[in-house]
Backbone as numpy.savetxt, mean C-alpha at the origin, in Angstrom:
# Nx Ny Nz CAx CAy CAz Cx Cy Cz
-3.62 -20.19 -6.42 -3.26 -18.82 -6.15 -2.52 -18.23 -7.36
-2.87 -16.88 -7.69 -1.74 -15.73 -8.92 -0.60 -16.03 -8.46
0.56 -16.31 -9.22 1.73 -16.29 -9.56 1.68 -14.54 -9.04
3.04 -14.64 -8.30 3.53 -13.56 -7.44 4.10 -12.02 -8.70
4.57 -12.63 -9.58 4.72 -11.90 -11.10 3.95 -11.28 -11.97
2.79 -12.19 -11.66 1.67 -11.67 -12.79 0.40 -11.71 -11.64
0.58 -10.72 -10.82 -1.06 -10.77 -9.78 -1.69 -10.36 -10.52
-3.51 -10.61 -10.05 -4.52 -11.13 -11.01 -5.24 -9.53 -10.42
-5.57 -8.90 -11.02 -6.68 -7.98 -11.20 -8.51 -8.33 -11.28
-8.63 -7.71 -10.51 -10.16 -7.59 -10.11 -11.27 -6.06 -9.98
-12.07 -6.23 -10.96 -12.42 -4.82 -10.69 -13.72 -4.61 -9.50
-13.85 -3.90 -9.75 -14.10 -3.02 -8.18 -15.67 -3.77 -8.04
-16.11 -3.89 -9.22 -18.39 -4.75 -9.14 -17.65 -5.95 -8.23
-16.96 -6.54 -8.45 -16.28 -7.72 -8.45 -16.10 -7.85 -6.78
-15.25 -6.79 -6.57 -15.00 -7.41 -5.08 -15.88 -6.97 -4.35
-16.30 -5.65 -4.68 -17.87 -5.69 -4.04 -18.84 -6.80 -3.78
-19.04 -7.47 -4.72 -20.26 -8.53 -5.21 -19.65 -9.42 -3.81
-17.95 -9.70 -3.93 -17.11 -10.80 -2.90 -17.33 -10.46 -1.28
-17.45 -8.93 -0.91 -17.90 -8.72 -0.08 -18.81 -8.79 0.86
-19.80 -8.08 -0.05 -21.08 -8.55 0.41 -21.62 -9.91 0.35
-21.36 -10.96 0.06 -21.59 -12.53 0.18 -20.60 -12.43 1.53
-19.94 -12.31 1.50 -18.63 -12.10 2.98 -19.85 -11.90 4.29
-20.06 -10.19 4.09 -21.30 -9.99 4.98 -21.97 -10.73 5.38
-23.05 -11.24 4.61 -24.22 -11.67 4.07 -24.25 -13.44 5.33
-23.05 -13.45 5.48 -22.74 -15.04 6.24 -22.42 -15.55 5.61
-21.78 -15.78 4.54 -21.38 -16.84 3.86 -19.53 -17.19 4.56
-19.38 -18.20 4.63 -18.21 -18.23 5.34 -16.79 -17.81 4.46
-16.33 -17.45 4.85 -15.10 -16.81 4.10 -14.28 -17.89 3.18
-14.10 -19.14 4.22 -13.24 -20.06 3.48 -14.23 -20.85 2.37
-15.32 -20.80 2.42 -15.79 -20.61 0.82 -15.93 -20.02 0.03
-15.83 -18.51 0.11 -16.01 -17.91 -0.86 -14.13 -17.88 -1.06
-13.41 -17.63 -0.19 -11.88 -18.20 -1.14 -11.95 -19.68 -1.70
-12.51 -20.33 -1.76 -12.08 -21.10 -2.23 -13.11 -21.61 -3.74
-14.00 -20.80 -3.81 -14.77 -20.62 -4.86 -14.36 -20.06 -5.99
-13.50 -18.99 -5.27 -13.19 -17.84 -6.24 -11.73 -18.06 -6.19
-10.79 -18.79 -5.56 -9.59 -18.99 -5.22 -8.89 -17.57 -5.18
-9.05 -17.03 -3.93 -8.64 -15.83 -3.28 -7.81 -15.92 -2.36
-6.70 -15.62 -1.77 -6.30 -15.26 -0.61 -6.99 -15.32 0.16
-6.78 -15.37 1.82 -7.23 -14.96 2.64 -6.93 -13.79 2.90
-5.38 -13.13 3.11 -5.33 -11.78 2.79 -5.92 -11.21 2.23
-6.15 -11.18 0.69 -7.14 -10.38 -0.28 -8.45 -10.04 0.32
-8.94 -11.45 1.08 -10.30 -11.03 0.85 -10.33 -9.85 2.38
-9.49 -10.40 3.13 -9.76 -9.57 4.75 -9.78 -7.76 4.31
-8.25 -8.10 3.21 -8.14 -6.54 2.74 -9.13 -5.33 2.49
-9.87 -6.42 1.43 -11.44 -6.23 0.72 -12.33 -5.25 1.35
-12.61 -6.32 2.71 -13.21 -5.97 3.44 -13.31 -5.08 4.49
-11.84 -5.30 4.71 -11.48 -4.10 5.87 -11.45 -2.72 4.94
-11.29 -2.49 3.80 -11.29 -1.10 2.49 -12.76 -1.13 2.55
-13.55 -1.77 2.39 -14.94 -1.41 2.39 -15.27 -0.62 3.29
-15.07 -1.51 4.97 -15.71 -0.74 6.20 -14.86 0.60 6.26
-13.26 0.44 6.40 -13.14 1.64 6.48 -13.75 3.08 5.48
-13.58 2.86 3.93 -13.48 3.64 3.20 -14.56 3.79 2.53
-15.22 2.72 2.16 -15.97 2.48 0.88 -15.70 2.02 -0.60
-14.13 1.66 -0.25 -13.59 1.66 -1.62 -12.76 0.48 -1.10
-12.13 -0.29 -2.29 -11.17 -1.48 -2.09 -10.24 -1.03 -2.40
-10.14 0.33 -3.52 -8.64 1.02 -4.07 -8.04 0.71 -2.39
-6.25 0.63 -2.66 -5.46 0.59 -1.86 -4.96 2.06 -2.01
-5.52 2.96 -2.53 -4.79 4.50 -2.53 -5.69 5.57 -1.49
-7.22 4.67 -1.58 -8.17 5.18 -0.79 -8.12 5.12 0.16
-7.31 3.68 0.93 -7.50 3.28 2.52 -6.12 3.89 3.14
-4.92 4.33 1.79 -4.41 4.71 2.79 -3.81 5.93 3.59
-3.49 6.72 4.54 -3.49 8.11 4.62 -2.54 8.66 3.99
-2.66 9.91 4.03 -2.30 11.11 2.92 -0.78 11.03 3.31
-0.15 10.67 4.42 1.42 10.40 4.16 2.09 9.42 3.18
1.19 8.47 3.10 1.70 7.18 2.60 1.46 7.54 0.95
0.04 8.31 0.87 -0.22 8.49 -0.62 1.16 9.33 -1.26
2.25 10.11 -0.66 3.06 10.69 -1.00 3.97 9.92 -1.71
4.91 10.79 -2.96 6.00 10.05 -3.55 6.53 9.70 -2.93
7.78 8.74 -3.19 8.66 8.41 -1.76 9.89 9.08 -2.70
10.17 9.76 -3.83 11.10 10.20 -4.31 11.86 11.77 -3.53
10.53 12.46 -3.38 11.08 13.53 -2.05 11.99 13.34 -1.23
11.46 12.41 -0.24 11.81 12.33 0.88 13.83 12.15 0.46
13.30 11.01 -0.46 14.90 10.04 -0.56 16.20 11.95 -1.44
15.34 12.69 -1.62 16.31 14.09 -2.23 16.35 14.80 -0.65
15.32 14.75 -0.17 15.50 15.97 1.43 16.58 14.94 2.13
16.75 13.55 2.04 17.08 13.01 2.71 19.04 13.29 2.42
19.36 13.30 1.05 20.12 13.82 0.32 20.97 14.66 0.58
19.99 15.71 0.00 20.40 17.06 0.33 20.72 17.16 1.83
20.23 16.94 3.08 20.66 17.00 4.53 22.07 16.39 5.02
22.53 15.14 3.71 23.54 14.08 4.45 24.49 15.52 3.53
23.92 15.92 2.44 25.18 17.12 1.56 25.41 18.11 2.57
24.55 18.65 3.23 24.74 19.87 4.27 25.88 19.38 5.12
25.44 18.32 5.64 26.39 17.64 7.29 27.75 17.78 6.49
27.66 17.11 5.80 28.97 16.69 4.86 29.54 18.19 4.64
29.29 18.99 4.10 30.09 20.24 3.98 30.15 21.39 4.77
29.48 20.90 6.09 29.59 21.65 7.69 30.62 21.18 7.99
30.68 19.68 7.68 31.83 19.13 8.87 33.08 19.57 8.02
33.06 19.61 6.79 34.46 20.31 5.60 35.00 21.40 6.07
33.98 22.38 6.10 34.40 23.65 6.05 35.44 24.42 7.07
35.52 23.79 8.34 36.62 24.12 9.00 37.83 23.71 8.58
37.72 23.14 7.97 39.05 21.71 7.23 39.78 22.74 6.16
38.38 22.94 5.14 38.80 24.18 4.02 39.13 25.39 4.53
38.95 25.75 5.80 39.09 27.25 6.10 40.50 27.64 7.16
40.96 26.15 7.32 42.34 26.32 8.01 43.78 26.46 7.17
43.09 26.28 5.67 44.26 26.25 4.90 44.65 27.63 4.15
């Protein structure tokens, strides 16, 4: 198996080609072990195929997830700044 540091890249003819032998009947735990794959990897593969047509992981997944996660973590921010100077302002306004 890839070292967790340096995962191994595969382009797209590639896992196609892994797929379709998948299909085709060939049993799974040979073709991992031919190609020394995951079992994860290859289910992934496959399940991106049927759903999508694609193995990209940007393709299979929906349009929330494709979002930055840098937004959220500023709206998230900015809302704890609001609370925070709602709950002040009576504090500041008694003096």
């Amino acid at each position: 198996m890839a070292d967790p540091k340096h995962p191994r890249h595969y382009d797209e003819a590639f896992k196609r080609q892994i797929v379709q032998s998948c299909e085709s009947g060939k049993p799974s735990r040979e073709i991992r072990a031919e190609y020394d794959i995951a079992r994860s990897t290859l289910r992934r593969w496959v399940q991106g195929i049927r759903d999508s047509g694609s193995t990209r992981a940007a393709d299979n997944r929906t349009p929330g997830q494709n979002e930055p996660v840098e937004p959220g973590r500023r709206d998230r921010r900015l809302e704890m700044e609001v609370d925070v100077s709602g709950q002040a302002a009576p504090v500041f306004a008694r003096k």
